[in-house]
N, C-alpha and C positions, 0 to 999 in steps of 0.2 A: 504494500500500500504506500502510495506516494506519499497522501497528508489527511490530515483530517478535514475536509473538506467543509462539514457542517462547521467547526471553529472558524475556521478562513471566513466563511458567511458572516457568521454571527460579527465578527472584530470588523467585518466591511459594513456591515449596519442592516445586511439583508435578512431575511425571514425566511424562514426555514422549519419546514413542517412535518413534526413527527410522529410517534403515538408510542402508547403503553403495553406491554405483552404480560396479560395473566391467566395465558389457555396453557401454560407450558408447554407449547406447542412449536418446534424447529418449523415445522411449515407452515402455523399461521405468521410466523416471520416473513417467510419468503415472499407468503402472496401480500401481507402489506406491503413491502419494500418493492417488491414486483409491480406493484399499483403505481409506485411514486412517493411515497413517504420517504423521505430521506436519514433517516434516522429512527431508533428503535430502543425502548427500554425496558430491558428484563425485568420487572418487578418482584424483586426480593424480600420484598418487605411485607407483601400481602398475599403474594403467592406460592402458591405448594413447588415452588423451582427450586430442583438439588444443583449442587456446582457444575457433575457432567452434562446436566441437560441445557443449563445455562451454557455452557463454551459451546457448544452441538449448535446452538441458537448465534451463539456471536459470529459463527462458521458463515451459518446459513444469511444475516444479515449481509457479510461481508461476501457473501458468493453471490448474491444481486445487487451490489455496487452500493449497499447503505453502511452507516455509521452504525457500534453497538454499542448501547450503553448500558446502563443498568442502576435500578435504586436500591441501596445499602438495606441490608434486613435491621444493621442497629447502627453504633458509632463505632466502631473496634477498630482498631489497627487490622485485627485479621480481616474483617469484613471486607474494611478498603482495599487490602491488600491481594487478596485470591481474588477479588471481581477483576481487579486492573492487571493480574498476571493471568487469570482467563482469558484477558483481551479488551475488556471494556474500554473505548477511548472517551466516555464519559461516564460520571456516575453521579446521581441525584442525592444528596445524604437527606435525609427525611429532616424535620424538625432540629432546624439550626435557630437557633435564637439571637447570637453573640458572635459578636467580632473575634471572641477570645477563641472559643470554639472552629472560626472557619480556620484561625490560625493551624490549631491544631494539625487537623485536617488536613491542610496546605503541606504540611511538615510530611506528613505520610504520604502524600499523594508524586511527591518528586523526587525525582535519586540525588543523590550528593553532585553538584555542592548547595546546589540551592536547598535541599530538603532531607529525608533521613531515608526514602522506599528502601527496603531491602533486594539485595540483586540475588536473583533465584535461577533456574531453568524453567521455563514457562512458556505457554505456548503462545502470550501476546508478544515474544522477541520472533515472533515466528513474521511479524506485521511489517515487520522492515528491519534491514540486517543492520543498521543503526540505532536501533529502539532502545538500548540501554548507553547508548551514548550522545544522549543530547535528543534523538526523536520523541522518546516519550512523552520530556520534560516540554514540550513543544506542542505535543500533538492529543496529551488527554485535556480533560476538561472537567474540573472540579464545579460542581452546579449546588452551592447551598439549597436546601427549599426551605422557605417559609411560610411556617405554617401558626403563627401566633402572633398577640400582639405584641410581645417583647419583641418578637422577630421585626414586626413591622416596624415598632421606633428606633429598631438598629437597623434598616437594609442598607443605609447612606454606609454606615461603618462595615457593614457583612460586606458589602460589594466593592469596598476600596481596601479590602485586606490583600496582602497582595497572594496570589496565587490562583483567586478566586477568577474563576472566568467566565461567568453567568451566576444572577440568580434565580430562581424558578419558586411560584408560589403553588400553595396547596388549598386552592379555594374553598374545599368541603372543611377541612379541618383547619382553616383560619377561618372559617362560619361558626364552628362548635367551639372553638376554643375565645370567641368572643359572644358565646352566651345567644348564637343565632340558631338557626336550625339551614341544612340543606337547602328547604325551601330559599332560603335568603339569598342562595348563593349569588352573585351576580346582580341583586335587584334592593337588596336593602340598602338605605343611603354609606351605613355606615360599613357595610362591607364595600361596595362600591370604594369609598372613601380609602380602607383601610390598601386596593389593590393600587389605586391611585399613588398613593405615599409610596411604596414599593418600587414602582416604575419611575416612579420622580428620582428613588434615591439611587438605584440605580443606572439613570441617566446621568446624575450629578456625577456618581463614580466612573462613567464612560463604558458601563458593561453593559451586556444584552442582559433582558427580563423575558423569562418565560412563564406559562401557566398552564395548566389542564384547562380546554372545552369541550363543551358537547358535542358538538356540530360545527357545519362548513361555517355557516354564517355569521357564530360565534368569533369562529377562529378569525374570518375576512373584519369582524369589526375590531378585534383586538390586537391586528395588525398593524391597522388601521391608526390607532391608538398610540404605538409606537412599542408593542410585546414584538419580539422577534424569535421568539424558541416556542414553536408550538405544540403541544402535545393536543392531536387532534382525537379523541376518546381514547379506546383500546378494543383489543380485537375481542376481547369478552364482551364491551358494551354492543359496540359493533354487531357484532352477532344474534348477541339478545336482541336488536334492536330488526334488523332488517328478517328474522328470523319472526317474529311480532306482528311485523308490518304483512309479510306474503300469508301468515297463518290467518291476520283479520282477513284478508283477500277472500282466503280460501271459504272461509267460515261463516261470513255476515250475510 
């Protein structure tokens, strides 16, 4: 692999659309990536994915020309560490709060001298025969999420740590953790409000902002907006969804 393609986007200012994988499925990768999704994220944190099915997936994203990333099941040095020696050239960490925290983070995620990664046999040096001298540090993509409102009064500080290269909000779980419900998501002022400050502080810091939506039209207006990392559903909702729609077809 030449470069990380979706980072090059992101750092030129463009937008770039991707989605969430929680069918553990190598080939519901293929056929999103196959569709046009540029990008793809193992979800580890909510999905029954073991480590081999996950690299099996990172394969499959990279054998139809997409980016693989993937969201941390917790914080651990090990978690970061096996997703990004599977291969992942990005990873989501769930529930960042604090500037202090992305640091951390930061420190595990790059090989010396900038950071502390440990250098192993792994089958992400498989990505390019410079990967543990300087491609890596280059080419993954540390993506905080936030998902609260501490997160939100720190995104200015989470998005100007340095290392950090996106940050990405968690709009159902910054809804509950400010006392709203799902329904709110997107429509209450103060969720509304609370996505708003996120994208501000991350434009002040000069990084891309991403989020999870529903749908096309979502994504075109949050674009629109100035969001540039799209997660457009996942192959689960997806599925549920157009799956729903041919069975009313069928049935009413």
């Amino acid at each position: 692999m030449e470069s990380n393609f979706v980072k090059d986007k992101l750092i030129a200012g463009k937008a770039s659309v991707g989605t969430f994988l929680n069918l553990c499925s190598p080939m519901a990768a293929e056929a999103m990536i196959g569709l046009g999704y540029e990008w793809a994220v193992v979800d580890t944190e909510h999905s029954t994915w073991d480590l081999a099915d996950t690299a099996l997936t990172f394969a499959a994203i990279e054998a139809k020309g997409g980016i693989p990333m993937a969201r941390t099941w917790d914080h651990s040095n090990v978690a970061i560490s096996r997703l990004l020696d599977a291969g992942a050239l990005g990873l989501v960490i769930p529930h960042v709060s604090t500037a202090q925290s992305a640091a951390q983070f930061a420190d595990v995620f790059r090989y010396p001298p900038i950071g502390h990664r440990s250098v192993g046999s792994s089958r992400a040096t498989l990505l390019n025969n410079k990967y543990r001298t300087g491609w890596a540090n280059d080419n993954v993509m540390l993506i905080p999420q936030i998902e609260d409102p501490e997160g939100v009064s720190n995104a200015y500080e989470i998005a100007s740590t340095e290392g950090v290269d996106a940050v990405f909000i968690g709009p159902n779980d910054l809804a509950l953790e400010m006392g709203l419900t799902t329904n709110d998501v997107f429509s209450h002022p103060d969720h509304i409000a609370a996505i708003k400050e996120i994208l501000n502080g991350a434009k002040k810091a000069g990084k891309p902002a991403g989020l999870s939506v529903p749908d096309g039209l979502s994504a075109k207006q949050f674009i629109e907006d100035g969001f540039t990392m799209i997660d457009l559903s996942n192959d689960f909702r997806l599925l549920q969804k157009s799956a729903y729609d041919e069975l009313s077809k069928a049935t009413s």
